[in-house]
Steps between C-alpha positions, in 0.01 A plus 500: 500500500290352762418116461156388544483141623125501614185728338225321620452195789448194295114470639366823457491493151161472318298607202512850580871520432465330138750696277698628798917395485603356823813364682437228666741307752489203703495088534457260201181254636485275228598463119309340246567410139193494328608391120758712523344794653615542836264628782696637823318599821686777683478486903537819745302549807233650307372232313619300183482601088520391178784482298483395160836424215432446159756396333374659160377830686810512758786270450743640705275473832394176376876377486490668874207374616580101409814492691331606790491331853202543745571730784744701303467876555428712143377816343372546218367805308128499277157653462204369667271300203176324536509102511313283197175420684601164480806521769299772747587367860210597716660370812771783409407874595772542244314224236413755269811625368894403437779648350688400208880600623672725325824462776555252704781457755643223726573667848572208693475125393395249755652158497254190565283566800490245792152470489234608295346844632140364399535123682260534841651117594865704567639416893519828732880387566571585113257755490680684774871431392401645207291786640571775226368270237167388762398864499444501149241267508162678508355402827840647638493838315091446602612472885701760552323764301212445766703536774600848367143595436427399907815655648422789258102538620626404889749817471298729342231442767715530776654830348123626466464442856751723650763206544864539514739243306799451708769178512589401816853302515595143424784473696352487845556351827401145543159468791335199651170320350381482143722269259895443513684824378703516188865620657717738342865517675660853543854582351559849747325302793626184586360259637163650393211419300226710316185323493258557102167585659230246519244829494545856513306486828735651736617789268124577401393568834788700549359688199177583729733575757682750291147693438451380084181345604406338162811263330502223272770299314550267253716295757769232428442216785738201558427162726758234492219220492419201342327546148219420323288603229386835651823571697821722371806520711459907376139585411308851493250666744297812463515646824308798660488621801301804638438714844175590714338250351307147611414174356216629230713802411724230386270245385330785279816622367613167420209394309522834254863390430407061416126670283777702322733246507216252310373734247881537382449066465187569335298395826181713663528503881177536677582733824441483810661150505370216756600471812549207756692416819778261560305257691219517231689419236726228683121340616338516158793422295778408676756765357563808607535606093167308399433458171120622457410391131325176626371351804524168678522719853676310819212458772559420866394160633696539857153509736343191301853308539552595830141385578575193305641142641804528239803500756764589235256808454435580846880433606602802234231745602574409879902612447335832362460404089252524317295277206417681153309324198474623144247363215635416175189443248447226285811253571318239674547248243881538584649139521709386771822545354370868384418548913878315568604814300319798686590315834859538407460836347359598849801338683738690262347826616589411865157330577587170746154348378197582292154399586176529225159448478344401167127575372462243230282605199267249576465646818667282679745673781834289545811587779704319754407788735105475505564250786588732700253781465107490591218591275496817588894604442434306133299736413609800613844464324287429160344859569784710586693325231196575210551136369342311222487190373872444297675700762747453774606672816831465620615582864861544623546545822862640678656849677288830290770562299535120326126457463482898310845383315360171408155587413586829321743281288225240424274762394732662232597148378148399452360844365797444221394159468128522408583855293287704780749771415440761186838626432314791367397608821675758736426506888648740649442562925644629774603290807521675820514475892839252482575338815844731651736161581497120371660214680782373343573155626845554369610757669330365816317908573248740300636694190343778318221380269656827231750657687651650812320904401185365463231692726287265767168567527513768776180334656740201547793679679393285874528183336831570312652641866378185654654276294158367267641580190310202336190717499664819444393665122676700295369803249636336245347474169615249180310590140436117314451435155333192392683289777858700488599732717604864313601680815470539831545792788374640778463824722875499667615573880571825540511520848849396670326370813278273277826401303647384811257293605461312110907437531486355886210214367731463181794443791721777398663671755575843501866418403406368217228718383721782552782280292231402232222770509668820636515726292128452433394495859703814580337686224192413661593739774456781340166518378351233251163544365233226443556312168465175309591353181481203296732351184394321206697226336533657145627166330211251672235777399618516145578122450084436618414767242745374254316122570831332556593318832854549492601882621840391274249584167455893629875574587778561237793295605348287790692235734381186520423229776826490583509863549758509183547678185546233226562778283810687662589163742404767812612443732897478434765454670710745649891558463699447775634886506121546497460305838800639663364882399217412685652279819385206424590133459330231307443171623349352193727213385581458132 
């Protein structure tokens, strides 16, 4: 005879199913002895219900039910009954009814847990040791069912629209730019190394290559780089790609999948979505992922300045900088120690200095710098900054990309600050018309702003043959949600003349794009249509929906900062017959 260890899901049950008999299975929450009557809530995924053992109506479950420890794992046998009005839970979609056991069985009895499942004040290092016990807490089991909703909607969207899913490998070969690969050493090959992709980027233009014209994955991505809150050593991408198509084919299709995406999160998406450029967005807020749900906008003060007898100024514009200002209302009663603070604030963004002017509420405008600028200049900063009485302006001056980092970081600090931001809000926009390179003073040469496939705007093709790849643009195109970038793409090279001349400003040869890239640039001799893509990161999306600001809350067994599994100690070491299958030697001392 068959055993029946589960009827109905714990939560499910209501008034409708008075009189019914039910097996019900699953997690003891809490016990309490009530003179002697003893009231059990039972936990599944559903939901939680009432127990109740009365010693004079059920002594047997009672005897059962008092030697119980929480988190143990019973089932118990009963009909559904209505609750005494007095002990109706309306918090409970279950507070209705209980059941008066006439079974009850211990499954699996839990010893003493290491923390309690309901404390919020619990560490993340405990929390993730213990990671099967974390993911019975209710924001957990609340996480994680949303991301299934999303990557549920996101597929069946994508299906709808004549995509094909198809996995593209993880072992790979490793390629120049992006992050450091993770390296996988081969037994058969030695000497040799697999690479875990960083993207499915190479494979899924293969894809258009290959004629499927519309793919998209649920992709596995891996970056050996230093962590933080919304970094993963392995995280998750939704990735699409699709031929004979250009940057609002994309953009379009794109914003069907995030409004269905949303509406699985509970969340109405108003299409078409906003668009702006890169340099718009770097002048107004000084991010190229600007967060949109307030203002206090960056303005340009570089012709007053320059016009101005403030050398420090002038000597910054003159080696080809530039001077921004942004208003912050109502802090003009800040004290000097409070301005000590934003000065070094400024200086820990990268600022060397930080300049101000303050208009007094009494009207009164005070700043070290008014000596140097006429009546005239005064004013004219007042008017492009919009400021009032209580405010200040502050102006940083440096190379474009300090003043934008600087600034953009001041205006997120402050906006967080004086609670300009309602967490209830959802901007969503498109950011488009990317430069093609960025300077890396590292490397000491221009790398590619996304990556080496990226398409140059074919109006630009002189300057990017002559060598002015500082003003060459890309069509690249990066979807933002209230300040975080979701995903990014672009229309892709699919011309191998065009390739060649991205790699020789990136300073690859041909030996090593053939050692790197060939396979990818030979199947580009044999007819590759137009295409473009773009990939979302699935746990960033779903930790901003979920509220949290650690992508560690959205993902089941998550590493953490130090890119380690306190759970299962990963990584481990290997054996030594392990090392020698493989040809290699450690050099790790003990």
């Amino acid at each position: 005879m068959k055993t029946v260890l589960k009827s109905h899901n714990c939560g499910e049950l209501t008034a409708k199913n008075i009189g019914e008999e039910v097996t019900l299975s699953g997690w003891v929450a809490c016990v309490r002895d009530l003179g002697g009557i003893i009231f059990l809530e039972l936990r599944d995924r559903s939901g939680f219900f009432q127990l109740v053992a009365d010693p004079q109506i059920n002594p047997d479950i009672h005897a059962v039910f008092s030697k119980l420890k929480t988190e143990s794992v019973i089932t118990v046998k009963g009909k559904i009954t209505k609750r005494p009005d007095e002990t109706y839970n309306p918090k409970l979609a279950t507070g209705e009814v209980e059941v008066y056991p006439t079974f009850a069985q211990v499954l699996s009895e839990a010893e003493t847990l290491p923390f309690v499942l309901d404390d919020e004040n619990v560490s993340e290092d405990v929390r993730l040791k213990y990671r099967y016990l974390d993911l019975r807490r209710e924001f957990m089991l609340h996480n994680l069912t949303l991301r299934h909703k999303v990557v549920t909607a996101m597929r069946e969207y994508l299906n709808g629209q004549d995509f094909l899913e198809v996995e593209t490998p993880i072992l790979n070969k490793t390629t120049p730019e992006g992050a450091r690969d993770y390296l996988v050493p081969s037994r058969v090959q030695e000497g040799k190394f697999y690479a875990l992709p960083q993207s499915p980027q190479i494979f899924k233009q293969l894809l258009m290559v290959g004629g499927i014209e519309r793919y998209y994955q649920i992709a596995k991505c891996f970056r050996d780089e230093d962590l933080r809150a919304d970094r993963q050593p392995e995280f998750t991408q939704v990735d699409l790609e699709m031929s004979f198509v250009n940057q609002d084919d994309v953009i379009a299709m794109v914003e069907g999948l995030v409004q269905s995406a949303f509406k699985a999160a509970g969340v109405d998406v108003q299409l078409p979505l906003k668009r702006i450029t890169w340099q718009e967005a770097m002048d107004r807020f000084g991010s190229d992922k600007p967060d949109t749900r307030f203002g206090l906008e960056l303005f340009n003060v570089t012709d007053i300045m320059e016009a101005s007898t403030f050398q420090a100024f002038k000597d910054v514009i003159a080696a080809g900088g530039t001077v921004r200002a942004i208003k912050i209302p109502g802090i003009a009663g800040y004290s000097r120690k409070d301005m000590d603070d934003v000065r070094n604030l400024a200086i820990s963004f990268g600022a060397k200095g930080l300049a101000w002017i303050t208009y007094m509420e009494t009207g009164e405008v005070k700043s070290p710098v008014l000596k140097f600028l006429n009546e005239d200049q005064i004013k004219e900063i007042q008017t492009r900054a919009g400021a009032q009485n209580g405010d200040i302006v502050f102006f940083v001056a440096d190379k474009p990309k300090v003043v934008f980092d600087v600034l953009g970081r001041f205006r997120l600090y402050f906006g967080k600050k004086l609670n300009m931001i309602n967490p209830d809000d959802h901007a969503l926009l498109w950011v488009v018309d990317f430069p093609m390179f960025e300077w890396s003073d590292e490397e000491g040469r221009y790398m590619a702003m996304h990556h080496p496939f990226t398409s140059p705007n074919l109006e630009d093709m002189d300057k990017l043959k002559s060598g002015d790849l500082g003003n060459v643009k890309s069509i690249a195109y990066d979807i933002v949600y209230n300040g975080t970038e979701l995903g990014g793409g672009s229309v892709r090279i699919h011309s191998p003349e065009v390739q060649k001349e991205v790699f020789k400003a990136l300073g690859l040869d041909d030996a090593t794009v053939q050692e790197k890239f060939g396979f990818l640039v030979n199947a580009f001799r044999y007819g590759t249509p137009p295409h473009a893509g773009l990939a979302i990161g699935l746990d960033r999306l779903i930790a901003l929906l979920c509220r949290t600001d650690s992508i560690r809350d959205v993902i089941a067994f998550p590493k953490n900062s130090g890119a380690k599994c306190l759970m299962s100690d990963a990584p481990g070491e290997a054996t030594l017959q392990q090392l020698r299958e493989l040809h290699l030697k450690s050099t790790v001392k003990k």
